[in-house]
N, C-alpha and C positions, 0 to 999 in steps of 0.2 A: 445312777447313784444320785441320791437328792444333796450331799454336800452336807447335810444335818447331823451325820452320826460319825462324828471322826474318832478315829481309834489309835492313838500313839502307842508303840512296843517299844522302849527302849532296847538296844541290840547289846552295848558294853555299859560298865559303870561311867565310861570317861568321855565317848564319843559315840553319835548313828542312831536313828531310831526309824522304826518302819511308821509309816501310817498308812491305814484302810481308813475305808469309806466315803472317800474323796474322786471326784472326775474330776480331773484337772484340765480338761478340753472344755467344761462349763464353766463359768462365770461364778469366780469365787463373793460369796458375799461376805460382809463384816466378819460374822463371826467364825466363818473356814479359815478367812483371810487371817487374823489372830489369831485362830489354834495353829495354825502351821509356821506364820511365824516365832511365835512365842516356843515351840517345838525346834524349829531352826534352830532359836537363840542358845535354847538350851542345850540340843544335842549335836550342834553346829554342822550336821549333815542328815539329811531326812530323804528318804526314798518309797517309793510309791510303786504298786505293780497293777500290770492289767490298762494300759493307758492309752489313747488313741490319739497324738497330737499333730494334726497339721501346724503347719510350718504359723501359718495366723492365730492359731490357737494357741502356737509357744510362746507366739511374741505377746499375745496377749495375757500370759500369763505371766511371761519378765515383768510386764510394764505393772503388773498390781503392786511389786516391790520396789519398784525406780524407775526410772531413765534407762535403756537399753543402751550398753558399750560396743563400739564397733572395736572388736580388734586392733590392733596397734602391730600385729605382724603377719596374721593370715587374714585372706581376704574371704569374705564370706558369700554366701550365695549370690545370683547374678540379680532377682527377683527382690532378695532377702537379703539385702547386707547386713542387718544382724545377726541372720545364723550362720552357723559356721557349721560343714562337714566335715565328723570324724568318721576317719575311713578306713581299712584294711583290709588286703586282702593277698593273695598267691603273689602281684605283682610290687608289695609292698616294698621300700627299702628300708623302712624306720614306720614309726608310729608314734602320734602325737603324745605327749604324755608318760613317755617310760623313763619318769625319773622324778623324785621328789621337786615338786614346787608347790608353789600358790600362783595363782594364771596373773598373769600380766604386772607382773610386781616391780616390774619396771617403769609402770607407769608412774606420770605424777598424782594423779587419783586412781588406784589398782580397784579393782571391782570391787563391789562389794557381795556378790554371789556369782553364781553359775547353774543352770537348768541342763541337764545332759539327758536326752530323748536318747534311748538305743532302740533301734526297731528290728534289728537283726544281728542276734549276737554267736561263736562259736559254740555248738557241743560243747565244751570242754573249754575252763579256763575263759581268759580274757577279762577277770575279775579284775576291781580297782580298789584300792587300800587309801585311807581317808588317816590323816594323824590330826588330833588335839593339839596345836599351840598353846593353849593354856596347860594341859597338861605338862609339856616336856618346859613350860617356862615353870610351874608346880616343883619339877622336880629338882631343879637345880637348887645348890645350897644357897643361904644368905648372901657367903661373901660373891661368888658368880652372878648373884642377881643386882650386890649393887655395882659390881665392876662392867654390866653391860649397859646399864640403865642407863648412862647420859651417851652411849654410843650411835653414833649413827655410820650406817652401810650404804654401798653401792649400788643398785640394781640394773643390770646393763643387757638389755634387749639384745642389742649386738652380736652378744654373747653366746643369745641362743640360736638367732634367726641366719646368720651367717654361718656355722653352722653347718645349718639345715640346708641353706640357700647359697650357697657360695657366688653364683655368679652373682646374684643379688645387686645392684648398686645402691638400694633404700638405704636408710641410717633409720636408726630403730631407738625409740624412747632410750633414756639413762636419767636414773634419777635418785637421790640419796632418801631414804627413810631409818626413821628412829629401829635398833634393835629391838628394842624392847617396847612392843607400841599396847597403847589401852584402848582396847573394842569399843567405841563409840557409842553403843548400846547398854552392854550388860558391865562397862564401865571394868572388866577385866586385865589383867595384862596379860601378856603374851608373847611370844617368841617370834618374829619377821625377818627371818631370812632362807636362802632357801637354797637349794645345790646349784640348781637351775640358769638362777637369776643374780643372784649376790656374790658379789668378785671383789670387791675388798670393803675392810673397815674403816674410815675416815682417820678417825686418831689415832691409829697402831704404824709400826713398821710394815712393811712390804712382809718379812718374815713372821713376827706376831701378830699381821691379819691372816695370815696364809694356815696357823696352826689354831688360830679360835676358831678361822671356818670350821677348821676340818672336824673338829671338835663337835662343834654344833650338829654340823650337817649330819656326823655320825649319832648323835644324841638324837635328832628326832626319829631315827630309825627305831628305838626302843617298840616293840609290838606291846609295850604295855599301854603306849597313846592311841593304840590304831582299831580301827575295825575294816573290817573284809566285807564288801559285795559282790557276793555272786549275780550276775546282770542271767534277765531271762527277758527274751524278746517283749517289747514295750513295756520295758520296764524306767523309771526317773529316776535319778541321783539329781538333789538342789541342796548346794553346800556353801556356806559364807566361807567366801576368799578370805577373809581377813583375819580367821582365827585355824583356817585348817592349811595343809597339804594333800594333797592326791599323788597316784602311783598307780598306772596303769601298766597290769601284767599283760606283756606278750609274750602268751603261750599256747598262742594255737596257731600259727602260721602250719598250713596255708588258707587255713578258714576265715572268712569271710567277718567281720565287723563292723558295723555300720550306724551310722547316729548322727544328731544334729545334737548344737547348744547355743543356749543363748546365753549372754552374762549382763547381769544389772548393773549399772554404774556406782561406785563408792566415792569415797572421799581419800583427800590426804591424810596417809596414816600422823598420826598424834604421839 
């Protein structure tokens, strides 16, 4: 593929859009690199099929959008500390990703994207569900949006890597960001918290942070913010952390899953 003829399909009215005509293993130039961005921005998650990426080829595809983020709780390949394997399989006891977040929102600068390489994916299932932040921040009424607006939330690693890791000794990022933060780019607002990562609100009670979570976290479940990818081997999901959520369905155990990602580095949410 010469990178010349890109073809954006928008997937829903609110989030996801496919594009063709792109090799993402070659060197993007000016103007692939702006369609796909400008596509990003717009449809805040964009996926590509048919893709061949070594592990140098992904990093060098992170790096045309930023600074490459090392993980802040898993450790990533031994060669390749910026990529990270996602993996599943028969001897699984969990799987990364089955629960609404935004990755590393515990940081003090959370990414600003993610590149997910899947090179071998189940038969059946193991699909990922992407949500609109601007959307489900869209849907709330006035007086909701000015009651969360000067709010700020907790985001505590701990929370999730512990956990995961119990015998663990690490201490894992915690860090406060605005609820309601505005996209750096397209200048939007948006909703920033997440099931995952966000354990209480600064200015509320112990009991009225406990019932806005739940609130929340159950509002961004609405399917009217979301789209669905069905993953088919070498196939890309690249999503900006800072306006979405992801949700990876496990439902193919005992099938086999397997993939790499890299995440770009962002800024402190605003």
């Amino acid at each position: 593929m010469a990178n010349d003829l890109i073809d954006v399909r928008p997937m829903t009215k609110r989030i996801g859009a496919e594009i063709f005509g792109v090799d993402l293993a070659r060197p993007l130039g000016n103007r692939a690199f702006g369609e796909i961005h400008a596509a990003l921005m717009e449809h805040q998650v964009v996926f590509f099929r048919d893709q061949a990426l070594t592990h140098d080829a992904h990093k060098a595809l992170g790096r045309v959008f930023g600074d490459l983020h090392i993980h802040s709780g898993v450790a990533g390949l031994p060669d390749h500390p910026e990529v990270v394997a996602i993996h599943a399989d028969e001897n699984s006891k969990f799987v990364a990703g089955e629960n609404w977040h935004s990755d590393l929102s515990c940081d003090a600068e959370p990414p600003m994207g993610s590149i997910l390489y899947m090179h071998t994916v189940p038969e059946d299932g193991g699909d990922t569900l992407f949500a609109s932040m601007y959307a489900a921040y869209d849907a709330l009424s006035p007086a909701m949006k000015a009651f969360l607006e000067p709010l700020t939330a907790v985001h505590d690693g701990n929370h999730v890597y512990k956990a995961l890791f119990p015998d663990s000794t690490r201490t894992y990022p915690c860090n406060a960001h605005p609820v309601v933060r505005t996209h750096p780019v397209t200048g939007r607002k948006l909703l920033f918290v997440n099931g995952s990562y966000t354990t209480r609100i600064e200015q509320l009670s112990r009991d009225e942070s406990a019932a806005v979570l739940a609130f929340l976290f159950e509002h961004v479940k609405n399917p009217n913010f979301h789209v669905r990818f069905r993953w088919r081997p070498h196939s890309v999901a690249f999503w900006d952390n800072r306006c979405t959520q992801h949700f990876a369905v496990w439902d193919y155990f005992p099938q086999v899953r397997s993939g790499f990602r890299v995440t770009v580095a962002g800024d402190r949410p605003r």
